[in-house]
C-alpha positions in Angstrom: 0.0 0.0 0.0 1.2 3.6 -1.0 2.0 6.1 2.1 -0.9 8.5 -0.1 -3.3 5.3 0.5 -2.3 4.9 3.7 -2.8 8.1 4.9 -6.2 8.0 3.3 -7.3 5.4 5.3 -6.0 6.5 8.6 -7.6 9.6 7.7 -11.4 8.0 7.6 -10.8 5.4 10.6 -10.0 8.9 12.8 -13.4 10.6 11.2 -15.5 7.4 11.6 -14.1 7.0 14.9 -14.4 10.4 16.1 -18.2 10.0 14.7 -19.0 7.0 16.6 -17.7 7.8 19.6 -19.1 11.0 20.5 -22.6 9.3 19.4 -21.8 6.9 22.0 -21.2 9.1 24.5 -24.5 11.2 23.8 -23.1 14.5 21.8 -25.3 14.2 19.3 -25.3 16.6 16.3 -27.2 19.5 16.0 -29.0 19.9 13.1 -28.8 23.9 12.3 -30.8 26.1 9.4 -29.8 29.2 10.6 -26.6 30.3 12.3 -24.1 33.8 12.4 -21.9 31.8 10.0 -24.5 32.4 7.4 -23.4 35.8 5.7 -26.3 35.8 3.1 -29.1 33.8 1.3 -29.9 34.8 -2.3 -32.8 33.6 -3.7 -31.9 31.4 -7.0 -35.1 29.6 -7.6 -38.9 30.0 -6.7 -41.3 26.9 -5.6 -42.2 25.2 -9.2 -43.6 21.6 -10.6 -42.4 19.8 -13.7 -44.9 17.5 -15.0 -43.4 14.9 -16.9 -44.9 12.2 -19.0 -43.1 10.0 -21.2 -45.4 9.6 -24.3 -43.3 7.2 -26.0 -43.7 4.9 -22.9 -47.1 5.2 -22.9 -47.7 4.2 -26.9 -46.0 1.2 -25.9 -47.6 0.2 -22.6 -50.8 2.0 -23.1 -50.6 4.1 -20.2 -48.1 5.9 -18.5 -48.0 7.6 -14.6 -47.2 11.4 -14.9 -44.2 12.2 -13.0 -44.0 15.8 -11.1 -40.2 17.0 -9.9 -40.9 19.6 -7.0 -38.6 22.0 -7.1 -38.6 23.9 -3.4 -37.5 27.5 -3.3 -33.9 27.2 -2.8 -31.0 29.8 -1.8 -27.2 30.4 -2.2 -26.0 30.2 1.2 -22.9 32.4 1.7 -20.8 31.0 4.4 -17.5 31.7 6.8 -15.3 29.5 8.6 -17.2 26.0 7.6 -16.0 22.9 7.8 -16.7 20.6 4.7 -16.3 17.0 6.0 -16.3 13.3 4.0 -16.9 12.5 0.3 -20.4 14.0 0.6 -19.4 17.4 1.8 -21.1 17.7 5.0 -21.1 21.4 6.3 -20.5 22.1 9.5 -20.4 25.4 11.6 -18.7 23.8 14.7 -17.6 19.9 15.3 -21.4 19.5 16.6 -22.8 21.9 14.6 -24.3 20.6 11.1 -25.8 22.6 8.4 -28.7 21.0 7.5 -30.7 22.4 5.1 -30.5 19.8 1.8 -33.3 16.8 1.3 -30.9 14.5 0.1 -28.3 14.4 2.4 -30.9 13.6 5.3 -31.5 10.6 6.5 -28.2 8.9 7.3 -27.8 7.5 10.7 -25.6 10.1 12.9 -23.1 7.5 14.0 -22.1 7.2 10.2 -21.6 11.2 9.7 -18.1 11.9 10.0 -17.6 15.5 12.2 -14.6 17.6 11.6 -11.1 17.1 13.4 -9.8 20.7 13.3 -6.1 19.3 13.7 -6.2 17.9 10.4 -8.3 20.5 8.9 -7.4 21.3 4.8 -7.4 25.1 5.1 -8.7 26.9 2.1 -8.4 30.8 2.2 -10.2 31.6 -1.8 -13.6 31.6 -1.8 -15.1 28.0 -2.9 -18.6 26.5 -4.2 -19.6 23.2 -2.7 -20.3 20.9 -5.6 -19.8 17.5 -3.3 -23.1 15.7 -2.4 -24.7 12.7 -2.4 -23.5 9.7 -4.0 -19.7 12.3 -5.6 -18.6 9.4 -7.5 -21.9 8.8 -9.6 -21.4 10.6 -12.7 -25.3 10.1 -12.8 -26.0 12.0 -9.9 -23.2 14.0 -10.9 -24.5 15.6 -14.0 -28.2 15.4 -13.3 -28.3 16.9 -9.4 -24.9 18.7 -8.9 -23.9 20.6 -12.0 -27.6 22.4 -11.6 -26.8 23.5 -8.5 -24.1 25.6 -10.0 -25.6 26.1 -13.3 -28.2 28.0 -11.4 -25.5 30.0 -9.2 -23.4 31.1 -11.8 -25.2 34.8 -12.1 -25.3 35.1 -8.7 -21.3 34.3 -8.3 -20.2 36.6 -10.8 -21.9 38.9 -8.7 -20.0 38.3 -5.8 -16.9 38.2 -7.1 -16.3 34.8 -8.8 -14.9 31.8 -6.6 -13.2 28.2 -6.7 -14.9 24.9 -7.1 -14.3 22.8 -4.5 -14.9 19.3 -5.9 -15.0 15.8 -4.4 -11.9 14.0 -2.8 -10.4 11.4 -5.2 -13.6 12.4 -8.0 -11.5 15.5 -9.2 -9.9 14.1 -12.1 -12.8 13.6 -14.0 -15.1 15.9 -12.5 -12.5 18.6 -14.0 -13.6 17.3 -17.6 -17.1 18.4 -16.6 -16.3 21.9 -15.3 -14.0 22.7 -18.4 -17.2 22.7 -20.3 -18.6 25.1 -18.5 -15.6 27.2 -18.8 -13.9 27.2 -15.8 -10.0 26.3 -16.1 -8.2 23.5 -14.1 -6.2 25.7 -12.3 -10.2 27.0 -10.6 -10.7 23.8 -9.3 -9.5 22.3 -6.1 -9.5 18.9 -4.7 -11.5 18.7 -1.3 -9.8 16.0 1.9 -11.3 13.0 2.4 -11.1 14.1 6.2 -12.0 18.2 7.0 -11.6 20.9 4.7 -11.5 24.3 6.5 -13.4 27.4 4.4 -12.6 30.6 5.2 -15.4 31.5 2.6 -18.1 29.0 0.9 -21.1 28.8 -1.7 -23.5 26.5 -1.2 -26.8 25.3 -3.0 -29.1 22.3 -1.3 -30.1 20.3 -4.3 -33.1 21.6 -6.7 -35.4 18.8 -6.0 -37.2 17.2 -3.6 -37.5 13.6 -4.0 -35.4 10.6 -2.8 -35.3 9.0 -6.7 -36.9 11.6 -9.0 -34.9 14.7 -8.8 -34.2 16.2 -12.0 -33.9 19.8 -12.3 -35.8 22.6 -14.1 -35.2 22.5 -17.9 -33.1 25.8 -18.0 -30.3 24.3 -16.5 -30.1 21.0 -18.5 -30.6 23.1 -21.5 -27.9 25.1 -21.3 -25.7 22.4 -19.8 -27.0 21.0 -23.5 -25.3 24.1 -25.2 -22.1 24.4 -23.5 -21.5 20.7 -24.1 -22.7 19.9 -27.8 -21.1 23.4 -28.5 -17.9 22.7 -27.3 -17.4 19.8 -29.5 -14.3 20.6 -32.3 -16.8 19.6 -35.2 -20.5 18.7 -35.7 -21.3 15.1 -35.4 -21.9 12.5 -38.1 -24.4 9.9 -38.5 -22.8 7.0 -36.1 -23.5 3.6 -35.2 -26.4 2.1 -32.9 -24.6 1.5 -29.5 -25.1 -1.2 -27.0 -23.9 0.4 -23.5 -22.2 -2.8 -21.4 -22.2 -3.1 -18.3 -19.3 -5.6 -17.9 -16.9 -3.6 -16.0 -19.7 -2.7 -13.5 -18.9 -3.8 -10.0 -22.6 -5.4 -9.4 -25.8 -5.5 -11.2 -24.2 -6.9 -14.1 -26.7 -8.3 -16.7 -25.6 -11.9 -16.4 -26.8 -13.1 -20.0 -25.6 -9.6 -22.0 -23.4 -11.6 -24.5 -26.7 -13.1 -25.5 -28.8 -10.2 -25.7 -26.4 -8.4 -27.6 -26.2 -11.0 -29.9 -30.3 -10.6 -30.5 -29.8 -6.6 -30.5 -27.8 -7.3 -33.7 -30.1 -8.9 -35.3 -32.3 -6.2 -35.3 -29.4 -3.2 -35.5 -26.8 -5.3 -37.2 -24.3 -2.3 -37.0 -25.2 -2.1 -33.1 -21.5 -2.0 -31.3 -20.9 -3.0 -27.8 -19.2 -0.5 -25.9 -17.6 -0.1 -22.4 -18.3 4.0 -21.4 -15.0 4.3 -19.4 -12.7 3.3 -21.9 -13.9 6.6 -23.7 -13.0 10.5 -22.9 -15.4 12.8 -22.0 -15.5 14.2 -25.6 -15.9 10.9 -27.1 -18.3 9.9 -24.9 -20.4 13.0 -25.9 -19.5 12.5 -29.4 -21.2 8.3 -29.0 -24.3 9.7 -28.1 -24.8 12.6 -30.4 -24.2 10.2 -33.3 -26.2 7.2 -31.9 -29.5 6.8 -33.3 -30.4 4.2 -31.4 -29.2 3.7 -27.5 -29.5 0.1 -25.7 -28.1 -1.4 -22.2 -28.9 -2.3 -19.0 -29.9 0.3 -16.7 -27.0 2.5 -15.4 -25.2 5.6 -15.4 -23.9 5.9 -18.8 -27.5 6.8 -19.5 -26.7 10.2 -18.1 -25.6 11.5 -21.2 -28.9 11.0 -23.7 -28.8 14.3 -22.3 -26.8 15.8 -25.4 -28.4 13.1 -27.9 -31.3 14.2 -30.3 -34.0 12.4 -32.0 -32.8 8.9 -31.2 -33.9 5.7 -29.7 -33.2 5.1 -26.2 -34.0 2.1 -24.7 -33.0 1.2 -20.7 -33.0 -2.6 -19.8 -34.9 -2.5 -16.7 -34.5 -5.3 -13.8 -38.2 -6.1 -11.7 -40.9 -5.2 -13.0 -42.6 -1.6 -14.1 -43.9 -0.4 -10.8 -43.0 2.8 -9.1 -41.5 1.5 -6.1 -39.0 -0.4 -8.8 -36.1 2.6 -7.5 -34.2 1.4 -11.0 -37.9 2.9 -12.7 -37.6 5.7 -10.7 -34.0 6.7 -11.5 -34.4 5.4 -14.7 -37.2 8.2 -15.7 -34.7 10.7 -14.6 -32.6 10.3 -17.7 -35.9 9.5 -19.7 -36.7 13.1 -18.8 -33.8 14.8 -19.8 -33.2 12.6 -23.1 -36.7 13.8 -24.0 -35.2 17.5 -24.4 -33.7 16.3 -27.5 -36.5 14.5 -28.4 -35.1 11.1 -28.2 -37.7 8.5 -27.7 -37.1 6.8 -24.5 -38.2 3.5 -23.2 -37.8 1.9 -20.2 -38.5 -1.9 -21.0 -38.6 -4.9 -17.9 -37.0 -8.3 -16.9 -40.0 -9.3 -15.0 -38.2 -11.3 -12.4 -38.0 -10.7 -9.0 -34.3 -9.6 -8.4 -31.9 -8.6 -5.0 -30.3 -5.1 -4.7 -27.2 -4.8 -6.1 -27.0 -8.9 -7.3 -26.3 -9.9 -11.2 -29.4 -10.6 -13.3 -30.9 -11.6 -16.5 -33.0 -10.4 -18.8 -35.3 -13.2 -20.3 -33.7 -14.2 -24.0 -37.3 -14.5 -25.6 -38.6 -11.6 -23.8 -35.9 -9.5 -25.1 -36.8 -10.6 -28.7 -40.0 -10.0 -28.3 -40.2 -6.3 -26.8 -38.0 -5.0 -29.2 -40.2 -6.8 -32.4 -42.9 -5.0 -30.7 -40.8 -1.9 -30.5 -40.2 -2.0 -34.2 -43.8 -2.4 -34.7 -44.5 0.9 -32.8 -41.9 2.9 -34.9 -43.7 1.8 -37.9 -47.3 2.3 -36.9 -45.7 6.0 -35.7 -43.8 6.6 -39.0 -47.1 6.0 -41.3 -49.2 7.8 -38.9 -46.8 10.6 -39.0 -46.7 10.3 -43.4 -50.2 10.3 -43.3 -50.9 13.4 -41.4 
């Protein structure tokens, strides 16, 4: 083991530890919406709905549940002399003092939350923004909670002076990719500790939406992440290749018989490739799906980026069945939402077996066959409509 990896790990045993020992002993955490600390709140978004319903999904199923994304009124919090604590970036105002104001960090058990250890503190004197939250090293959550939050502080910033982005521990490397597109240079971005980081000065923004799965933000900010993204590609994009997204290099929830189902995707895209999303770059990654024309795969994040295709097929291999307390469904009609900016046609299709968090699966062989003739079918029957109108 490296001395870097070792001092990693020494550095979250003395967090955890601190955590569950002072939970032990009965100082709790407080839980804090207002304190001096708190220099300012500007307003950055007014109580709104989005109603979303996936039309696509329901010509193929024959109905479809309208989903509504409550987005709260939400503030930029200007801050002094914070701690940000733990992959998540927990803010704190004293060691027992938590800043508690975000849906989606709520929730988790107190003995888990690791409190600052002011001896070991990162000290940061520039003014930073927060981006760390929930789940930092899901590019999922990445690009469809946290790069909202600043999209939607960006005016507000400027007129404050500008600051840093402080971005989560080991997640920096690519995150960087991401904030480039957005214009803001490497040498902007800094690297939060996996143990305390001490702010002289911080921006925060809770998330934009309320919901434990379906939290996609208003339009305006996925559009122009749309902009900056598709415009910052060298050339326009060509007419590509259908792509199968794999999910072999996946830790869990591997799709056990995906050799198989490939092999009947191609008999209905013959061009279809398989590909594995990190062996690409950011730009090529972009580039996949704005040539794509049709999108299949397993449920998982390299959906996140149907966000920069336009008018193509999207299909998400879903395990369980098509019931909203399937959380796969639920997260699933997040990127189905922000793939139907481009007007992609999304559609989430089933195993229909009964399946265990985080465990391989399969998709049925003959089912597989069988949704996607039915698929084809609807295309059709949409395509002569359309002619005849």
């Amino acid at each position: 083991m490296m001395v870097s990896d070792m001092k990693t790990q020494l550095t979250k045993n003395l967090h955890d530890a601190k955590a569950t020992i002072w939970t032990n002993a009965g100082h709790h955490l407080k839980k804090i919406e207002e304190h001096s600390k708190i220099l300012d709140k500007i307003p950055i978004q007014t109580d709104s709905i989005t109603h979303y319903t996936n039309e696509f999904e329901k010509s193929y199923y024959g109905s479809c549940n309208q989903i509504d994304f409550f987005h709260p009124e939400t503030y930029l919090y200007v801050l002094q002399d914070v701690w940000v604590v733990g992959s998540e970036g927990r803010l704190f105002f004293e060691p027992d003092q938590l800043f508690s104001v975000c849906s989606s960090l709520k929730g988790l058990e107190e003995r888990k939350i690791r409190r600052p250890i002011k001896l070991f503190s990162q000290v940061i004197e520039d003014p930073v923004f927060i981006l760390s939250s929930r789940a930092p090293g899901n590019r999922g959550h990445f690009l469809i909670e946290h790069l909202p939050r600043l999209v939607a502080s960006m005016d507000a910033i400027k007129r404050l002076g500008g600051c840093k982005i402080l971005v989560t521990p080991m997640h920096r490397k690519w995150q960087a990719g991401y904030l480039q597109k957005l214009g803001i240079p490497e040498s902007e971005i800094i690297e939060a500790t996996i143990g305390s980081t001490f702010c002289k000065r911080a921006f925060y923004v809770p998330t934009l939406c309320e919901g434990e799965m379906a939290t996609a933000s208003r339009e305006q900010y996925y559009q122009f992440l749309r902009r900056r993204f598709i415009d910052s590609q060298v050339s326009p994009p060509g007419k590509g290749l259908p792509i199968f997204l794999s999910r072999k290099d996946a830790p869990d929830r591997k799709l056990a018989n995906e050799d198989a189902i490939f092999s009947i995707a191609q008999t209905f895209f013959p061009e279809i490739k398989r590909v594995v999303m990190a062996a690409f770059t950011l730009d090529e990654q972009l580039r996949l799906f704005q040539e794509a024309p049709v999108i299949i795969g397993p449920h998982s994040q390299p959906f996140r980026d149907i966000l920069f295709s336009s008018n193509s097929l999207v299909i998400q291999l879903i395990q369980g069945f098509r019931d909203t307390s399937n959380q796969y469904y639920q997260w699933a009609q997040n990127y189905n939402y922000v793939g139907s900016l481009g007007e992609n046609l999304c559609l989430p299709l089933f195993s229909e077996i009964e399946f265990h968090k985080n465990s391989d699966w399969i998709y049925p062989e003959d089912k597989f066959e069988k949704d996607i003739s039915q698929v084809i079918s609807l295309l059709k029957e949409q395509k002569t409509a359309s002619h005849e109108i």
